[in-house]
Every structure is written in C-alpha cells, then in structure tokens.
N, C-alpha and C positions, 0 to 999 in steps of 0.2 A: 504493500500500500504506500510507500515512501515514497518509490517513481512517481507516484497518481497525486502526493501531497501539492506539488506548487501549481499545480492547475486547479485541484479541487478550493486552496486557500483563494486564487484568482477568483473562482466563482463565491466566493465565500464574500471577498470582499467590496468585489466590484461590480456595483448595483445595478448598472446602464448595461458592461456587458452580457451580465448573465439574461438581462430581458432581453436583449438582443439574440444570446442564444436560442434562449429555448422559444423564440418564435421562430428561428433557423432549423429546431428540431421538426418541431411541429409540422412547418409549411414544408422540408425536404422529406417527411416521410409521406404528406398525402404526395406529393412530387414522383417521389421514385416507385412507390406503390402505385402509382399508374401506367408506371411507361409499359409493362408487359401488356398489360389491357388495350392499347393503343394500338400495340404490333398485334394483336389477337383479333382487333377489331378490321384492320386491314387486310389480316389473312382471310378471315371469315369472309369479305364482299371480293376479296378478288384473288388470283393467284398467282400474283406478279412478284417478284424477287424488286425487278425496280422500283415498284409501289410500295414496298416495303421502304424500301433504301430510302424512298422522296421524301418519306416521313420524316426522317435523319436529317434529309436535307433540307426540306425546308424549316424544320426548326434554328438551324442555324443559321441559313440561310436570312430569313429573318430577322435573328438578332443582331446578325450582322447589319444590314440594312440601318436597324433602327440605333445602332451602336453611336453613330458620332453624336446625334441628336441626343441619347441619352447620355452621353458624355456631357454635352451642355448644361442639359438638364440637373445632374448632377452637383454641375459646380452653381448652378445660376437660382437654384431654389431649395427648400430647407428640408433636407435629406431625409429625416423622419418621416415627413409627412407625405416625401413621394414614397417609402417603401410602404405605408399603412396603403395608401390606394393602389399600388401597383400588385400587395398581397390581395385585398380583397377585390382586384378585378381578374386574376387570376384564378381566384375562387368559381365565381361567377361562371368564364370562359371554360372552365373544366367540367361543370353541371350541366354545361350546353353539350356536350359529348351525346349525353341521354337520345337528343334528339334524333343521333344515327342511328336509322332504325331496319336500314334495304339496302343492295349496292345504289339505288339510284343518289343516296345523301354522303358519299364515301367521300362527295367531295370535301363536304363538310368538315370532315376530319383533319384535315389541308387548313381551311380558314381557320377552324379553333387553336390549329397551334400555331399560325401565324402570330395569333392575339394574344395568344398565351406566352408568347417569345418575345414579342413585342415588349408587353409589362418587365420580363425577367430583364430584359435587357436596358431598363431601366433601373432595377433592381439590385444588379449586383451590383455595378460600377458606386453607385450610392451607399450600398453596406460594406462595400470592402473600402471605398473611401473615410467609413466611418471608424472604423476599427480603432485607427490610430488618434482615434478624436477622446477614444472612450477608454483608451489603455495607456499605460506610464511608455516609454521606454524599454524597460524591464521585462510588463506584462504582455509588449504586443507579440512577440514569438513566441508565446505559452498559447496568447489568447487565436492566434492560427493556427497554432496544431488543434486544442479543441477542436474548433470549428471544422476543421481537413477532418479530425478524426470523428467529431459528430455526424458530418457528412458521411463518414465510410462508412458507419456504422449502421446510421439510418439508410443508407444506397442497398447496404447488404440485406438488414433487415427487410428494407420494403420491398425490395427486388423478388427476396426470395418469398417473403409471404404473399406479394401480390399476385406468383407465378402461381405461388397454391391455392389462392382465393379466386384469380382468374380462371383457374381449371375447376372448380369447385362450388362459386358460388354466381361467375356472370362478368361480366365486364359493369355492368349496370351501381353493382355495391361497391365495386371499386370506385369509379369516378364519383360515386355520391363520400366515400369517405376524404378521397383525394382534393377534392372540391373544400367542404366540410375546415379540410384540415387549414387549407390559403385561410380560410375567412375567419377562422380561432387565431393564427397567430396573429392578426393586428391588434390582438388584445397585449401581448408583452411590447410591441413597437411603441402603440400609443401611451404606456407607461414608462416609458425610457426616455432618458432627456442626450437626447446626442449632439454637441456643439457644433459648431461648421463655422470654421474662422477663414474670411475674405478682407482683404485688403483693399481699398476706396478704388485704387487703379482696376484690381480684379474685376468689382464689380460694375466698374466704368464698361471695361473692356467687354465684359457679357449680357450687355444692353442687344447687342446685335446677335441674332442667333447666329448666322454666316460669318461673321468678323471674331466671335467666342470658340466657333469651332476651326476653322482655319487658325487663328494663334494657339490652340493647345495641340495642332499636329507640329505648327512651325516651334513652339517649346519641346515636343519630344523629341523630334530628329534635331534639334539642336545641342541635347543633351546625351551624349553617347554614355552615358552613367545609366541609364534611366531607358534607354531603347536597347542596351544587352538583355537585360532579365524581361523586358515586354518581350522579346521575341519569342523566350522560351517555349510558353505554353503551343504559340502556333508551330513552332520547327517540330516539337515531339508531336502533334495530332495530326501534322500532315499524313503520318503515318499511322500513328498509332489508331487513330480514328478510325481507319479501311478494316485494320485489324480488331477493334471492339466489336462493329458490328459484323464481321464474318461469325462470332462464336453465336448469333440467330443462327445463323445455317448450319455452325457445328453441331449444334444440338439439336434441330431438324432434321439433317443430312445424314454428318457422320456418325452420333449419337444415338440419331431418332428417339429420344426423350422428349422435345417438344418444351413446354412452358416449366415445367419441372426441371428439366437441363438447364434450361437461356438462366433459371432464378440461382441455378450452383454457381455455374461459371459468373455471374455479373456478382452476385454474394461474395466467390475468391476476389472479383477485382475490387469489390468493396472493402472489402479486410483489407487488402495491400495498400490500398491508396492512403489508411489509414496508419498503417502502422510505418510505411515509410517515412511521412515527418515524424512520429517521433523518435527513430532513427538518425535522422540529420540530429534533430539535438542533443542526443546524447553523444552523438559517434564523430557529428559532423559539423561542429559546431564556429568553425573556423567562417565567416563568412566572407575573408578574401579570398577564399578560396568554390565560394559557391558556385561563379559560373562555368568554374572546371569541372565542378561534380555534376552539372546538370547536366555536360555533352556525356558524362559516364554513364549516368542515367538512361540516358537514349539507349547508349548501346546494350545494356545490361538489359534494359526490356525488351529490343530488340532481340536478343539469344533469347532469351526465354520463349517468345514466340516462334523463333525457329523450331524450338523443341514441342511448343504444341502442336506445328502442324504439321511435325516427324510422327505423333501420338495420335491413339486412338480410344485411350482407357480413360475413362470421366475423371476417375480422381486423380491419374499424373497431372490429367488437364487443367482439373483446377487448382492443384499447388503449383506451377507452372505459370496461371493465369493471376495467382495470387504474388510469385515473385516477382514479376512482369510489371506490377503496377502496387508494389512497393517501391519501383522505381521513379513512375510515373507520379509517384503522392509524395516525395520526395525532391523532384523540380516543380511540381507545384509550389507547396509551402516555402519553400527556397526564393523564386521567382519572385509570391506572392510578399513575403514579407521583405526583399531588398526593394520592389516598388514601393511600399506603403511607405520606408524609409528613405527613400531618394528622393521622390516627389512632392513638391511644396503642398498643402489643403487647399490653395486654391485653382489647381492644375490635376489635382490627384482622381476628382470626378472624370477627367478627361481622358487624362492619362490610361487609368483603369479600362474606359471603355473604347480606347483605340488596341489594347492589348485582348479585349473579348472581341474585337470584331477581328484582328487577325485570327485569333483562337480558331473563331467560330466559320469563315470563311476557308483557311483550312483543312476544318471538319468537313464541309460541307462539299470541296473538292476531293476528300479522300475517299468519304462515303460513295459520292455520284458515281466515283472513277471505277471504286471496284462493284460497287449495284451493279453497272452497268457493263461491267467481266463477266458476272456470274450473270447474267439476264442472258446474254448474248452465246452464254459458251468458249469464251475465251480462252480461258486457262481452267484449268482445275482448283476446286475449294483450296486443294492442301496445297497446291502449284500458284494460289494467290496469295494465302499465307505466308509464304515463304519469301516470295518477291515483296511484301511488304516491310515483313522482320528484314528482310535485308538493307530495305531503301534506310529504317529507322537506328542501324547499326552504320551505318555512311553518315548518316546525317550527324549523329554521336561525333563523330571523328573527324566530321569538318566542323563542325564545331567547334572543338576543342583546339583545333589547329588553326581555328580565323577568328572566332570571337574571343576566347578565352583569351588567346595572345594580344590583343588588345588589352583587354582588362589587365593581364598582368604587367602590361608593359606600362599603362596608368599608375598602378602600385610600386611598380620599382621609379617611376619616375618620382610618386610623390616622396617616397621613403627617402631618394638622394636628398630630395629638397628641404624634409625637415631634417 
C-alpha cells in the first residue's frame, strides 16, 4: 500500500482535483462501456469491415476537424463550464443511439458520433489544460498517472463488461447506462473550482477566433521545446492505431470469440496503458531524458505486436497486447505531463488541442488505410499486423535518431551555458 500512499494522500488533499476525477471516472466508464455496443451495432445492419473501420474514422476524424476551434475555445472561455456542457451534451448525443433501430438509420450512427467527438474534442484540451491549474508542481505527475491509470482501469473495466453486457443484455442498456453516466458526472465538475489564468495581451489576442487560432499554431512551431512531446502521441498512433483496431478482426477472424475476445484483448490494452506511467515514475523518472524513452516506447510496442501477429492463442495474445501498451501508456503520461509543463495557461488550451488533432488525424489515417486492406483483400490479417508493428518499430528509431538529438543537443547546450 506504500507505492499507492502519495496518490491516494493527493486525492486526500486536493479538493478540485479529486472532483475532477471522479467525474473522469464516471463519464470514461459510460464512455468505454459503449464502444463495443457501437461496433455491435454496425455489425448487426451491415457486413462491411470498412463500415466498421469508418466508425474509427470518423470519430477522429471529427475531432480533429473541430480540434483548432476547440483549442480557442479552451483558452478564450472558462474551462469548467465548457467541460459541464460538453459532459452533458454528450450524454444527451449517446441516448440518441436508441433511435437506430433498421439498417435504413445506420447512418445515424455516423452523425451521433460526429456530435459526440465534437463535444470531447472540446473537452479534453480544456481538462488537460486544467490539471496544472488545480495541482502544485509536485502533484501534477502523481495527478496524470491517476488519471492515465483511472483511465486504464475504467477502459479495461468497461471494455470488458460492456462486451459481456452487449452479448447479454442489448446494445439498448448499454447506451442508456453510457448516456446516464456523461450527465452524472457534471455533478463533480460543477462543484470544483478550477482557475484559468490569462494575461490582458492573451485575452486581447482571442477576441478574434481566426487571429487566436493562427497565433497558438505560430506559438507552437515557434517553440521546439513544446512541439517535441506534441508530436509524440501522433508519431506512435500512426501506427499503433491500424494495429488497435485489427484485434476487432483478431477476435472475429483468428479467434472467433466475437465480443467476449475484442472485451480480453482491449481489457490487456487497458491494464498496460495503465501500469506503464507508473512505471516511468518509478523507473523512469529522469525527465531529460523523456523524449529518448518515448522513440523506445515505439519500438518496444512495436515487437510486441510482431509477436501477436506471429500468435494465435488468446492468452499469449493478451499479455503481449498488454506489454505492447504498457509502452504506449508510458509516452502518453510522458508526453502529457512535459506539455502541461512547457506550455504557458494561456496557450496550453491550444496547444493541447493542436497535439489531439495531430493525434486524432493520425488515427484516422491508420485506421482508413488498413479498413481499407482488409475490405479489399490486400494483405492478410496477420501479413497486416506485421507490416504495421514494423512501420511503429522504424518510426521508434527515427525518432530517437532526429528528435531526441535535438532535444539532447538543447540540454548539452544549456548545461555548457550554466
């Protein structure tokens, strides 16, 4: 219990974050406890692999779109009160699900998560800008592993009960609980006081929508401090992303387990994503050293996906799928917390959601690319696999070879100078 003490004294003492959390708990398990229901629901009206995959895509597709605007939004209005409306319009947007009821409303399922990507993509940029409003110093790298690991935890949980409750009870109780859940957590938001400190200039400056978002791209790519760790998320999902959603098909295909498989394997990726940041902090705690360890991460998840798609036994596959993204939960919180650090609070709403729209964009290209393999007959599941863990084991390594050398060559500079 002693590893568990300086997170749990954090929630113990610090009043804004912990209502912050547990509206995070709340709102990510009706969250993840839907997405198999979603994929369920598209299998049922049609039997397209790429109809499956567009779901992917335009989820991020989407938040990418609405990423810069909500970057503005973020710095230009008071961050609380966009996360209480953007939780309970997600609520809302999820209960609308109900109404697919035939293939003829499949489209529907498209517009709802438009809406629903829309709001989130509102959403984080303003919660992760908020972190460091509401934590010391000290607490902001306890108070993101929580969060990474409440995330895991809840992803794993929801994943795997949602898979059981989809095959069990309807797609119907899921989105009514999923729903349910968005519109309970603006009850911890709206009792947390979370500051947002601008500067007269800041706020001069984000009078203009067009003129606020154009200066927070010309701020990030003028700061190479500050555009190393934004790139991270999107370099690993280039790939990694193709490779998340193949294990739908491993557990259809290779598997043949169906909703009870996709809940094991996304459950292992949910433990990993978890337990890798706290990993980094015990092990890895060095953080001039972080943007090295995040090209290691690539590659280290990458081998391990090779090995899953050498494998055919569910349980190699998901310890496998669980070290794979231990590495991936590991440049995350890495990533996440040199942003929250580098970035002034009046740029950090921006900044945040220029690095989720790379993210999400990304996504949305890795997803399409291999849908659109396997629709087609391109390559074989395990012959896609394979070329993906490869692309994300390349990409580790030029990484570490052009960005990191940067970064280090900034650290020896500054070292001479003091």
């Amino acid at each position: 219990m002693s590893r568990f003490a300086p997170y749990i004294t954090l929630l113990k003492t610090n009043a804004n974050f912990r209502r912050v959390w547990l509206s995070q708990i709340i709102s990510n398990f009706g969250d993840w406890f839907g997405v198999i229901a979603v994929f369920t629901l598209v299998l049922e009206y049609s039997d397209s692999e790429f109809l499956l995959g567009l779901i992917v895509v335009s989820k991020f597709l989407s938040f990418a779109v609405f990423s810069p605007f909500a970057g503005y939004i973020a710095d230009r209005f008071d961050r609380r009160l966009l996360m209480l409306l953007c939780d309970f319009g997600r609520g809302a947007v999820v209960l609308s699900f109900l109404f697919v009821r035939d293939p003829s409303m499949l489209w529907l399922v498209y517009v709802l998560t438009t809406s629903q990507m829309a709001f989130a993509a509102v959403f984080e940029p303003a919660k992760q800008a908020s972190i460091p409003n509401i934590t010391s110093d000290d607490e902001l790298m306890k108070a993101n592993i929580i969060s990474n690991l409440s995330w895991s935890i809840i992803f794993t949980t929801g994943m795997g009960i949602g898979g059981l409750v989809t095959a069990w009870m309807g797609t119907d109780a899921v989105f009514i609980i999923n729903g349910t859940g968005y519109i309970l957590s603006t009850w911890f938001i709206f009792k947390a006081v979370i500051p947002h400190t601008r500067s007269r200039e800041t706020m001069k400056s984000l009078k203009n929508p067009v003129a606020g978002i154009i200066e927070g791209y010309r701020f990030l790519f003028s700061k190479p401090h500050i555009l190393r760790p934004a790139l991270a998320k999107g370099t690993i999902t280039f790939f990694l992303g193709a490779l998340v959603y193949t294990l739908i098909l491993v557990s259809e295909e290779l598997l043949m387990m169906g909703s009870i498989g996709l809940g094991l394997l996304y459950s292992a990726r949910g433990f990993g994503t978890a337990v890798g940041p706290v990993m980094v902090r015990r092990y890895f705690s060095n953080e001039d050293k972080w943007i090295l360890y995040m090209g290691i991460s690539m590659i280290y998840a990458g081998l391990m996906y090779i090995f899953v798609g050498l494998s055919g036994i569910i349980w190699i596959m998901v310890g496998l799928v669980f070290m794979a993204h231990c590495g991936s939960g590991a440049n995350w919180v890495m990533s996440t917390v040199l942003l929250q650090k580098r970035s002034p609070d009046g740029f950090r709403g921006r900044i945040f959601s220029s690095e989720w729209l790379l993210f999400t964009l990304m996504q949305a290209v890795s997803v399409t690319g291999v849908s659109l393999v396997m629709e087609f007959g391109l390559l074989s599941l395990r012959t896609a696999i394979l070329m993906y863990a490869t692309g994300l084991i390349i990409a580790g390594m030029i990484w570490i070879l052009l960005v990191y050398r940067f970064e280090k060559k900034i650290h020896e500079t500054t070292t001479v100078e003091s």
